[in-house]
ROLUM-718978 format. One record per atom (N, C-alpha, C): residue in three letters; x, y, z. Coordinates in steps of 0.05 Angstrom, whole numbers, padded with zeros to 5 digits, always signed. Layout:
<nodes>
ALAXYZ
...
</nodes>
This chain:
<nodes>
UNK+00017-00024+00000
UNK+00000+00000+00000
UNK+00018+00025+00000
UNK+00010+00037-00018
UNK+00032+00065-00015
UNK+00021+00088+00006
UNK+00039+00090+00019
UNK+00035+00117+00041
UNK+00030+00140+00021
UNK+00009+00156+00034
UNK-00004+00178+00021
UNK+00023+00201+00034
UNK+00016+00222+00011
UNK+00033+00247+00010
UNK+00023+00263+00028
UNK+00030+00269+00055
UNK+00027+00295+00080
UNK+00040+00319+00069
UNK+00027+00340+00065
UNK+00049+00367+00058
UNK+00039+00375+00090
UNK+00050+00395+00097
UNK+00057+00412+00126
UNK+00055+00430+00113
UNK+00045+00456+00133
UNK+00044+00483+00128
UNK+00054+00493+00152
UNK+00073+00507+00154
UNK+00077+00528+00170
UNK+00072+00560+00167
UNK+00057+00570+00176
UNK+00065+00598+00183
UNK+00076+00614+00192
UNK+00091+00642+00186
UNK+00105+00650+00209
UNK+00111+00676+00204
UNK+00118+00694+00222
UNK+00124+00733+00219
UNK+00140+00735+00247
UNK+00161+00735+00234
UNK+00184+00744+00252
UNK+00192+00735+00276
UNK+00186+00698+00274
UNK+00191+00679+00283
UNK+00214+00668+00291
UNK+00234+00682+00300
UNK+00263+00673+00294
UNK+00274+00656+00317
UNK+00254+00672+00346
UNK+00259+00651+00373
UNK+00251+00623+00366
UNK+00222+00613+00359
UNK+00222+00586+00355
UNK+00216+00570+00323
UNK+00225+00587+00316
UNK+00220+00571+00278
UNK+00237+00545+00279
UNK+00267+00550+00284
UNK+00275+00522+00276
UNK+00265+00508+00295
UNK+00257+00501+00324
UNK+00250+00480+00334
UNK+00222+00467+00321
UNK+00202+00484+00303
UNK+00182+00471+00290
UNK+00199+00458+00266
UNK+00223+00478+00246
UNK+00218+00461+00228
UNK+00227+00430+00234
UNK+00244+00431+00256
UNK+00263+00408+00254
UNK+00241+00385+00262
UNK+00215+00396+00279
UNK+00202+00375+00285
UNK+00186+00358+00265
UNK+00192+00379+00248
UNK+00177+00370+00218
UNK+00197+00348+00204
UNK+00206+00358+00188
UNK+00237+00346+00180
UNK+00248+00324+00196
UNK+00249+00317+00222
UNK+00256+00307+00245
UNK+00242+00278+00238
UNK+00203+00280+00230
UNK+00196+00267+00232
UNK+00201+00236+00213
UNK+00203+00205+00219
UNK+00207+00192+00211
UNK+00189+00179+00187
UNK+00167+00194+00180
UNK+00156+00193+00148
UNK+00170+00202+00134
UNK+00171+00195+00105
UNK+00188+00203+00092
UNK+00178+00219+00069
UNK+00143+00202+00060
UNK+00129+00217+00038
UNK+00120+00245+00047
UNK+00139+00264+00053
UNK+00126+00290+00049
UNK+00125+00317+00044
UNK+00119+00331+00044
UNK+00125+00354+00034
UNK+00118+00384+00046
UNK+00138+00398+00054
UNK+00141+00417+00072
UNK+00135+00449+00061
UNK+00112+00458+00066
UNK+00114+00495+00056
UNK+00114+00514+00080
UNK+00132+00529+00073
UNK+00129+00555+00091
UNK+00117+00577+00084
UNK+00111+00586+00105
UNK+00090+00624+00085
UNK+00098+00639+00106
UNK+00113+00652+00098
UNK+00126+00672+00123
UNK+00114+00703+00107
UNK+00105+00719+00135
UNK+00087+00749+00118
UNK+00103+00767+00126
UNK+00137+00760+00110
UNK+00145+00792+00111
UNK+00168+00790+00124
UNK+00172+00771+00144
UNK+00188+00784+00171
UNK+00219+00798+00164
UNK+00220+00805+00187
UNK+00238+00830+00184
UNK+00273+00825+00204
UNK+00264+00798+00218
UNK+00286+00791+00239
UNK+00305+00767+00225
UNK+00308+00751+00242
UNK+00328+00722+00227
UNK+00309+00704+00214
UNK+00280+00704+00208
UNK+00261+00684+00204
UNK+00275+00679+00175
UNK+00287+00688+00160
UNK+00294+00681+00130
UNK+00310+00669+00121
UNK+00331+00670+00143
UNK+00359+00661+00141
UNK+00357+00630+00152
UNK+00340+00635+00174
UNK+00331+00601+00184
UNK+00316+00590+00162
UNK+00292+00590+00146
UNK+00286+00580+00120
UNK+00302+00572+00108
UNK+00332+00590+00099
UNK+00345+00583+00075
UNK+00370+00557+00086
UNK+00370+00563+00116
UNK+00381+00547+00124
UNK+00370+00508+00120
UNK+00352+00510+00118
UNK+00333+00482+00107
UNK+00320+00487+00079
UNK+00326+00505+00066
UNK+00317+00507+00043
UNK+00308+00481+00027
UNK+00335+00458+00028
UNK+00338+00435+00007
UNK+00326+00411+00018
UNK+00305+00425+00037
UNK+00290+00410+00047
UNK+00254+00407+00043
UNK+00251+00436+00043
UNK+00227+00456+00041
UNK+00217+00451+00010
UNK+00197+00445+00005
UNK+00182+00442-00020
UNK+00177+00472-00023
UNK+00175+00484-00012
UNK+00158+00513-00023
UNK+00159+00534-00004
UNK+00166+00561-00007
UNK+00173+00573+00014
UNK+00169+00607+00008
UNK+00153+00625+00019
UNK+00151+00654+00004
UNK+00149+00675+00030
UNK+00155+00690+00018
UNK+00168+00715+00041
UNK+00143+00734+00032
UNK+00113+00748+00045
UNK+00120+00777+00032
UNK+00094+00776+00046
UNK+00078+00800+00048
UNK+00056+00822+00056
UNK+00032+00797+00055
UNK+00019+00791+00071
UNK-00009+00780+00072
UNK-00027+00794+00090
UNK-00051+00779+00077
UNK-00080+00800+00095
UNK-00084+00789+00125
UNK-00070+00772+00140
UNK-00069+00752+00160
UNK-00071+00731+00158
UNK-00079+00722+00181
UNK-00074+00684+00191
UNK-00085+00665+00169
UNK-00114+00679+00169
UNK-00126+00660+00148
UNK-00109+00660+00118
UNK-00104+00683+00115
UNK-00097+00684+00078
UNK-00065+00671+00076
UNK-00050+00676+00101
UNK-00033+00658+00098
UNK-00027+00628+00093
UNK-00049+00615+00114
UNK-00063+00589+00120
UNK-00064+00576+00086
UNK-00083+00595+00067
UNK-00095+00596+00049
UNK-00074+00590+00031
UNK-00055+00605+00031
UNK-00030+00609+00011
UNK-00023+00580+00007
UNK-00024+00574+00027
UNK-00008+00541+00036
UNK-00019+00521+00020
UNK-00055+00525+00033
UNK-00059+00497+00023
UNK-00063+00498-00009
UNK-00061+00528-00021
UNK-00063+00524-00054
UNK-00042+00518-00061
UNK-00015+00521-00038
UNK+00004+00501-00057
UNK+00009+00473-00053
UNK-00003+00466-00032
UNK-00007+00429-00015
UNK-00019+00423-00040
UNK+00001+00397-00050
UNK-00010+00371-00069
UNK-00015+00345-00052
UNK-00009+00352-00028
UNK-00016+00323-00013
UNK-00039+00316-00015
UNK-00044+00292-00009
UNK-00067+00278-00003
UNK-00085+00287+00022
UNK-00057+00294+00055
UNK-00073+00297+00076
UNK-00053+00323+00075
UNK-00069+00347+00095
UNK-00057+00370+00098
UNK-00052+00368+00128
UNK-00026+00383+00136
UNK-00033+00386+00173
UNK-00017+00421+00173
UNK-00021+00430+00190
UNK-00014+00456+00195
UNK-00004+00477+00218
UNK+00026+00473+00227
UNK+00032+00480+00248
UNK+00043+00508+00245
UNK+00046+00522+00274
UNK+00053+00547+00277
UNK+00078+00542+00285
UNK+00090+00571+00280
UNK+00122+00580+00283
UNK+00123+00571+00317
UNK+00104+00576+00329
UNK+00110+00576+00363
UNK+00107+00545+00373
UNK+00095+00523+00355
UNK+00090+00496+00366
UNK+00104+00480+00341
UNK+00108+00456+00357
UNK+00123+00433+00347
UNK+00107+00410+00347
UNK+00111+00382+00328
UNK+00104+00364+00330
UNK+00112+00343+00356
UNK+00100+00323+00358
UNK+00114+00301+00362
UNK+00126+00278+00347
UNK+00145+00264+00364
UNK+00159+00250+00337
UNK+00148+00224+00335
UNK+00147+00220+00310
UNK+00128+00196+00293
UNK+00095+00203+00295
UNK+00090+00231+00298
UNK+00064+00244+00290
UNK+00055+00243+00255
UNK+00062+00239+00232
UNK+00060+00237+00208
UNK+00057+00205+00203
UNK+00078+00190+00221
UNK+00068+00161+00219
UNK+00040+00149+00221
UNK+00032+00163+00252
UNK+00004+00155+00269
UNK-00020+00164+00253
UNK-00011+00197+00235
UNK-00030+00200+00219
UNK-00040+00184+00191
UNK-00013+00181+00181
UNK-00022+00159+00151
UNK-00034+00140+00157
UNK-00019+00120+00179
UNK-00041+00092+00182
UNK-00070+00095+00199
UNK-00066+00115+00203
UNK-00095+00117+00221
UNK-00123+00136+00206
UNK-00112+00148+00195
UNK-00129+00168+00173
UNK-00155+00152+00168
UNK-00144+00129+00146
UNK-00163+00108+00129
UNK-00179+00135+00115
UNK-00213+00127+00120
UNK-00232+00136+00108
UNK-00236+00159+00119
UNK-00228+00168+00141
UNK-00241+00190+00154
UNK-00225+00222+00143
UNK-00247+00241+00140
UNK-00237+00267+00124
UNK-00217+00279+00145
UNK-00226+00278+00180
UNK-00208+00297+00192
UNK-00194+00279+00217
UNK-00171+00274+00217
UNK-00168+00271+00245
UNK-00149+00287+00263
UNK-00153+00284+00290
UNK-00146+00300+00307
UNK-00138+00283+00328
UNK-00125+00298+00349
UNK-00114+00283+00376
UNK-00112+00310+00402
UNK-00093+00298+00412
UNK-00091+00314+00440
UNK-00057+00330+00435
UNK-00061+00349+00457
UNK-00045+00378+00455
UNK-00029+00381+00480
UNK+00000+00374+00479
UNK+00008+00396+00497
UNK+00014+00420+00503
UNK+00009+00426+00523
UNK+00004+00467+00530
UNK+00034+00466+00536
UNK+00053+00483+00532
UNK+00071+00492+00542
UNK+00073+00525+00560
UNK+00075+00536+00578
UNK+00075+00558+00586
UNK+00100+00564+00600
UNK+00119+00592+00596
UNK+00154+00586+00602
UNK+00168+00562+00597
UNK+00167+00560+00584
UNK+00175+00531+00573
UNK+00177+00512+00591
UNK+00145+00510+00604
UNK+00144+00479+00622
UNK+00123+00479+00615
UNK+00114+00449+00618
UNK+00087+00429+00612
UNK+00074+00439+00630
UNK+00047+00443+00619
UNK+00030+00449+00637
UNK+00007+00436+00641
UNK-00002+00429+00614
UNK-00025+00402+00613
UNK-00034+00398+00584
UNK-00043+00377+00583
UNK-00044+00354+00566
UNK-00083+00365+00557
UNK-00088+00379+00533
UNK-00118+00385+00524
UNK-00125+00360+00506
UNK-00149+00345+00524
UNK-00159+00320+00497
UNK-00173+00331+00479
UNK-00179+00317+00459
UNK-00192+00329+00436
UNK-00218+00321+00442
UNK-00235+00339+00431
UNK-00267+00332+00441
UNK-00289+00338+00417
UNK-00290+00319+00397
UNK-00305+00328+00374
UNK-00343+00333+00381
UNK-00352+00317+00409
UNK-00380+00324+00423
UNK-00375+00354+00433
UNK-00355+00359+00436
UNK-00362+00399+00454
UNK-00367+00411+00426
UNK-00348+00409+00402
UNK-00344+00430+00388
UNK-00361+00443+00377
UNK-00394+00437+00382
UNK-00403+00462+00379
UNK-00418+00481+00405
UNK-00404+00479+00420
UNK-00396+00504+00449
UNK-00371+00518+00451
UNK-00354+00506+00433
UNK-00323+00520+00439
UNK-00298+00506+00422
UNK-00288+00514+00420
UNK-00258+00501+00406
UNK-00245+00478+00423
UNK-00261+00460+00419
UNK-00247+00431+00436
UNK-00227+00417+00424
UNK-00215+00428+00390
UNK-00205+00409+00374
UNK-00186+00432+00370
UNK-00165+00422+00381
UNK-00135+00451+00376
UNK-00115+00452+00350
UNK-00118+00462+00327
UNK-00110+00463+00301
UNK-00078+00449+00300
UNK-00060+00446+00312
UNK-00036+00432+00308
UNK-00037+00399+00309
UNK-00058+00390+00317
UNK-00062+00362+00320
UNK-00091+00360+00289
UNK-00094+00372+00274
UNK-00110+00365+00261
UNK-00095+00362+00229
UNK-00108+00349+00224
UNK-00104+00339+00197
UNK-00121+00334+00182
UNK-00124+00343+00158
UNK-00151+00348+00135
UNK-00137+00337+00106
UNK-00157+00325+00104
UNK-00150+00315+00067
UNK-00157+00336+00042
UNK-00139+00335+00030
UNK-00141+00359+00015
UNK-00167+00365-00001
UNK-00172+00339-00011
UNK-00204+00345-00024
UNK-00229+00355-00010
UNK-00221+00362+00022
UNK-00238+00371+00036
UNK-00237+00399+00037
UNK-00214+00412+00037
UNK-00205+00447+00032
UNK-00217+00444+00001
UNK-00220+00426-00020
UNK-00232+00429-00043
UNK-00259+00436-00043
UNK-00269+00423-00029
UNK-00304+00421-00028
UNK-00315+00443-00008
UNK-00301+00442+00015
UNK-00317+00468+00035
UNK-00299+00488+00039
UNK-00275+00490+00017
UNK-00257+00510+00024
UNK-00240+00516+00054
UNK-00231+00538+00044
UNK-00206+00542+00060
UNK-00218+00564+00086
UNK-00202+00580+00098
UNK-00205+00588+00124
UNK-00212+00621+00119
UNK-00234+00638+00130
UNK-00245+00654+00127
UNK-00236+00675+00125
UNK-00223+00701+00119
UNK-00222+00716+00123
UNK-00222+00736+00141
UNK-00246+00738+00156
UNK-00267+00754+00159
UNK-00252+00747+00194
UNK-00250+00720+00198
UNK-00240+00712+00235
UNK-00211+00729+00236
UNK-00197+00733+00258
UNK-00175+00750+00263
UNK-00172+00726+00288
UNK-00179+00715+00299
UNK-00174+00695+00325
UNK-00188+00665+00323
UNK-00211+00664+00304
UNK-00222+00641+00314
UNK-00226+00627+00283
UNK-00214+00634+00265
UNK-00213+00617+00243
UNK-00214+00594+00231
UNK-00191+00574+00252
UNK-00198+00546+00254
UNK-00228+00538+00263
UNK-00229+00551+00286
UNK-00262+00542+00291
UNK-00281+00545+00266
UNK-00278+00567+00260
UNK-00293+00570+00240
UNK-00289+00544+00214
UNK-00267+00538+00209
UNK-00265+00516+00194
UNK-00282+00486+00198
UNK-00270+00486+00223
UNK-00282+00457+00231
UNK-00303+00458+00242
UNK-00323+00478+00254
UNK-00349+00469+00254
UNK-00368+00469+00227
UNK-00350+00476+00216
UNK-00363+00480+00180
UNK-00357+00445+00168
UNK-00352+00442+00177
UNK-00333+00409+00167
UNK-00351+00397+00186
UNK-00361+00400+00204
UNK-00376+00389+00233
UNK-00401+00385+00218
UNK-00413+00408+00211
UNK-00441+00412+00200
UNK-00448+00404+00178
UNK-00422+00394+00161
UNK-00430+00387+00137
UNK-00426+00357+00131
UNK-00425+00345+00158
UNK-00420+00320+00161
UNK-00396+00305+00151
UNK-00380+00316+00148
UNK-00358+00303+00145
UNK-00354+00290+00168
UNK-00328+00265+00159
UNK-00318+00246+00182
UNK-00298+00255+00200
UNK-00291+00258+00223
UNK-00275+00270+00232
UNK-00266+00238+00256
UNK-00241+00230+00266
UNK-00226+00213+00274
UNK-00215+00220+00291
UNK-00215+00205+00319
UNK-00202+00219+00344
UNK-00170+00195+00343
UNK-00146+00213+00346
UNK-00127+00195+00353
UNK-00122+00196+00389
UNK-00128+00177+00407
UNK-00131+00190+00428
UNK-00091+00184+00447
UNK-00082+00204+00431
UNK-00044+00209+00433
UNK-00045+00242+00433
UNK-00023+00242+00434
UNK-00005+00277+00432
UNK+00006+00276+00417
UNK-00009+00291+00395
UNK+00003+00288+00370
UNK+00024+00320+00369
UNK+00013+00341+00388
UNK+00035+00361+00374
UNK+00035+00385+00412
UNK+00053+00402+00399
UNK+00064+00420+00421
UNK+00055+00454+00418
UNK+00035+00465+00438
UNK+00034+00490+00434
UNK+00044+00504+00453
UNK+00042+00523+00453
UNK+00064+00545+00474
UNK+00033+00571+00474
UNK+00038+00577+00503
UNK+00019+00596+00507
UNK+00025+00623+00496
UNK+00004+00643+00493
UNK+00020+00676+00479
UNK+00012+00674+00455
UNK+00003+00659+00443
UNK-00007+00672+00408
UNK-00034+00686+00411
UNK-00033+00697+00383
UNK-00055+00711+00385
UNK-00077+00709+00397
UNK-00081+00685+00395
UNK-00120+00676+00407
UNK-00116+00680+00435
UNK-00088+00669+00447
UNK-00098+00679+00482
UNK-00095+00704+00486
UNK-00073+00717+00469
UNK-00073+00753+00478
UNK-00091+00760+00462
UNK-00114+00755+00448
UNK-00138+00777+00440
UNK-00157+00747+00449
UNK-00165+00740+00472
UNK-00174+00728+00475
UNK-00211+00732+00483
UNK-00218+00759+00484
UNK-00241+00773+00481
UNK-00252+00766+00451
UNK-00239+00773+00427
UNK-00240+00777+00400
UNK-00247+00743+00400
UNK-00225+00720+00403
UNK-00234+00700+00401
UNK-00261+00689+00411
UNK-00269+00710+00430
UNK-00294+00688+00439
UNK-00326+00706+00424
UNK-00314+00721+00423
UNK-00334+00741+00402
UNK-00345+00734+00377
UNK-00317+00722+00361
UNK-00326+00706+00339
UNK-00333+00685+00345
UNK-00334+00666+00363
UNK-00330+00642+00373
UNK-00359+00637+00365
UNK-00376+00662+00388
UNK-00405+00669+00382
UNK-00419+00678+00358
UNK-00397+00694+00349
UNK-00405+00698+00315
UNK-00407+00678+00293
UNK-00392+00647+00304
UNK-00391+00639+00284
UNK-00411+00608+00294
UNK-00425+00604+00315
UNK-00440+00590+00321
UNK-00468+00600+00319
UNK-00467+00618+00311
UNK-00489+00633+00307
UNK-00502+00638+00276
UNK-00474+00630+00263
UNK-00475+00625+00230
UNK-00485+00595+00223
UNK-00469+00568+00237
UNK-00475+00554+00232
UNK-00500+00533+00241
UNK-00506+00542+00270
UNK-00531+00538+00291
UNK-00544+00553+00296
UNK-00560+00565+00280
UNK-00569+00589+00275
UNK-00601+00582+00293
UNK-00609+00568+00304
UNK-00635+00553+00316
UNK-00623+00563+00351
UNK-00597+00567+00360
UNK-00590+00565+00388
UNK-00580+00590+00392
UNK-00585+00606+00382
UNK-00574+00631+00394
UNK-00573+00642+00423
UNK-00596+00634+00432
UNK-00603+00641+00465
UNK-00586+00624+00478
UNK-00578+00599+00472
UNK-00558+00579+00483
UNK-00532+00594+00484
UNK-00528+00604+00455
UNK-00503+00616+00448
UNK-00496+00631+00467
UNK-00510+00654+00470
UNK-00507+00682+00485
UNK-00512+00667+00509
UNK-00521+00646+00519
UNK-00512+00653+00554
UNK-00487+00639+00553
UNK-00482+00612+00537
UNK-00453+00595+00539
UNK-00436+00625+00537
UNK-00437+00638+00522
UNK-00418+00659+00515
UNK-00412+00676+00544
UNK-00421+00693+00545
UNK-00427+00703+00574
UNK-00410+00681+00599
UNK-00430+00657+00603
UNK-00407+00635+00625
UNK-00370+00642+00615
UNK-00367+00640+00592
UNK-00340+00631+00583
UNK-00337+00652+00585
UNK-00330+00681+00580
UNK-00314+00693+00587
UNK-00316+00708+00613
UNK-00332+00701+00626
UNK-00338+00710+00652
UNK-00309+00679+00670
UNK-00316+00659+00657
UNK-00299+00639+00671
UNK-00267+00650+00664
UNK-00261+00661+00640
UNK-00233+00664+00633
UNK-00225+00688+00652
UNK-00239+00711+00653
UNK-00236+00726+00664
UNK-00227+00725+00704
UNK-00251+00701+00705
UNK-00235+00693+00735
UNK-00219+00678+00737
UNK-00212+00664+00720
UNK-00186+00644+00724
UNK-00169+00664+00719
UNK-00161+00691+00700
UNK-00146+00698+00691
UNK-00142+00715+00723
UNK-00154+00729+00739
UNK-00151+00742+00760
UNK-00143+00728+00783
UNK-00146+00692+00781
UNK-00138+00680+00803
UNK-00102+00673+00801
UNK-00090+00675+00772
UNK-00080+00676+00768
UNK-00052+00699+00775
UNK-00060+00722+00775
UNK-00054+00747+00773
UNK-00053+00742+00807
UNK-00074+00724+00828
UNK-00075+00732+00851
UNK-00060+00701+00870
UNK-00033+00693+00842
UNK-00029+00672+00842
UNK-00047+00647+00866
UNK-00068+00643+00851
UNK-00076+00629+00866
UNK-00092+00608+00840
UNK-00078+00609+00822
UNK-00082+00590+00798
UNK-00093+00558+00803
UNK-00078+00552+00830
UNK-00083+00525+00837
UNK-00114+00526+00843
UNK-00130+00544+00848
UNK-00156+00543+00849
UNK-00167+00533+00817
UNK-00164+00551+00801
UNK-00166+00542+00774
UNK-00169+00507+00769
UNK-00138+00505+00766
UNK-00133+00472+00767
UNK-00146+00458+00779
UNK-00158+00461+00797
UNK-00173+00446+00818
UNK-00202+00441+00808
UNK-00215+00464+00800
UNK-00240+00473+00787
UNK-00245+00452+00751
UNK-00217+00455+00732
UNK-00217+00447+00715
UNK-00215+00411+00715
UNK-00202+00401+00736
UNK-00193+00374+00741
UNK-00223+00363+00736
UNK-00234+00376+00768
UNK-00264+00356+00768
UNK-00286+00369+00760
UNK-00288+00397+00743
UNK-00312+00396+00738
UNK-00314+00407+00711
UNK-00291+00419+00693
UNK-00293+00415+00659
UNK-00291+00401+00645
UNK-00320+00405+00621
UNK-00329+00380+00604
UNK-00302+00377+00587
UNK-00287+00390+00590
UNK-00263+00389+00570
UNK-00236+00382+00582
UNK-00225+00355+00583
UNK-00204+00339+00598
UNK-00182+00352+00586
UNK-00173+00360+00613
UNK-00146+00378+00612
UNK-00126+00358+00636
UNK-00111+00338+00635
UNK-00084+00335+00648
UNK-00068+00342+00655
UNK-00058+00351+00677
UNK-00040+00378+00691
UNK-00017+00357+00685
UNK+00004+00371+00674
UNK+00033+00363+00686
UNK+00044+00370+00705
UNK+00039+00350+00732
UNK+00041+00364+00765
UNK+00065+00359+00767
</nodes>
């Protein structure tokens, strides 16, 4: 059976602290069928020089001005000939033999996904499972562990424009609703690091969050607007218990009573 073609997408703007630790995790990995693009928008620091440094590795690689996250995203997958697409950021890394776990496990199914580690100061902090029953209350499925077949960016397209924070969501409850197959790998498939945009405009993310459950569940709006309301009323106090280092309240709160399994690395 021939292993199907994975292209990778990275994004990145002036990425220079953690670019190579993504690409290498890429490159690193022990599949061999695949194919690597970068879309870098512009940067202005060492992000270029690290590219050229893996150049003869990199299928495809472009420097210059984009409209954001999404149109970058976009750039990518119009140049992905793979079969399956996956798509990591300059700030997170894979795990190794993550491209393996994906080819044999894919089969029939359009999307699959897994679980996430959080990094914060560069220590573990906890382990997010993937939850394809929450996702339409919230982003239970965290974009570096997902993987999409390309004929599926054919058919329901690519990533919106219009989101500035919640774009992936916006993708995959569109993929949710339109019944596509989606596949839980229940592993750690990849590495995020706290500080990107969605947690520092983390208002904006939940705004659209509502904006965009409101597009596709258009029957629950009153659901919408109070879940909405709970959630950032909850971020808001965890974010102050935090600040009143007393975070371990948080942890405590999330262990035994969020629908969404989070594993502390104690």
């Amino acid at each position: 059976m021939t292993s199907p073609l994975i292209s990778i997408i990275t994004i990145v703007f002036n990425g220079e602290r953690h670019l190579e630790q993504t690409i290498r995790s890429v490159l690193d990995q022990t599949y061999s069928n695949l194919q690597y693009i970068i879309i870098d928008g512009g940067s202005t620091d060492q992000t270029i020089n690290i590219i050229k440094k893996y150049e003869k590795d990199i299928y495809f690689w472009i420097s210059e001005k984009d409209k954001g996250i999404s149109d970058a995203f976009n750039k990518g997958i119009a140049r992905a000939t793979g079969d399956i697409i996956g798509i990591i950021n300059a700030d997170d890394w894979y795990e190794p033999n993550t491209f393996e776990q994906i080819a044999v496990e894919m089969g029939d199914a359009d999307i699959c996904f897994g679980d996430v580690q959080f990094w914060k100061d560069e220590q573990k902090e906890f382990i997010q499972k993937g939850n394809l029953k929450l996702l339409s209350r919230e982003i239970t499925i965290i974009h570096p562990t997902v993987f999409v077949k390309r004929k599926i960016y054919e058919t329901y397209g690519g990533f919106d424009l219009h989101y500035r924070c919640a774009m992936d969501y916006d993708l995959l409850l569109r993929l949710k609703v339109n019944k596509c197959k989606f596949k839980y790998l229940p592993k750690t498939l990849a590495n995020m690091r706290w500080g990107g945009l969605s947690d520092s405009s983390w208002k904006t993310g939940c705004r659209e969050t509502l904006e965009i459950k409101n597009k596709y569940l258009p029957d629950h709006k009153i659901s919408h607007r109070i879940y909405y309301l709970k959630h950032i009323s909850a971020i808001q106090i965890a974010k102050s218990l935090s600040q009143l280092k007393l975070g371990f309240i948080t942890r405590i709160y999330r262990k035994i009573f969020s629908p969404v399994k989070k594993i502390y690395n104690d």
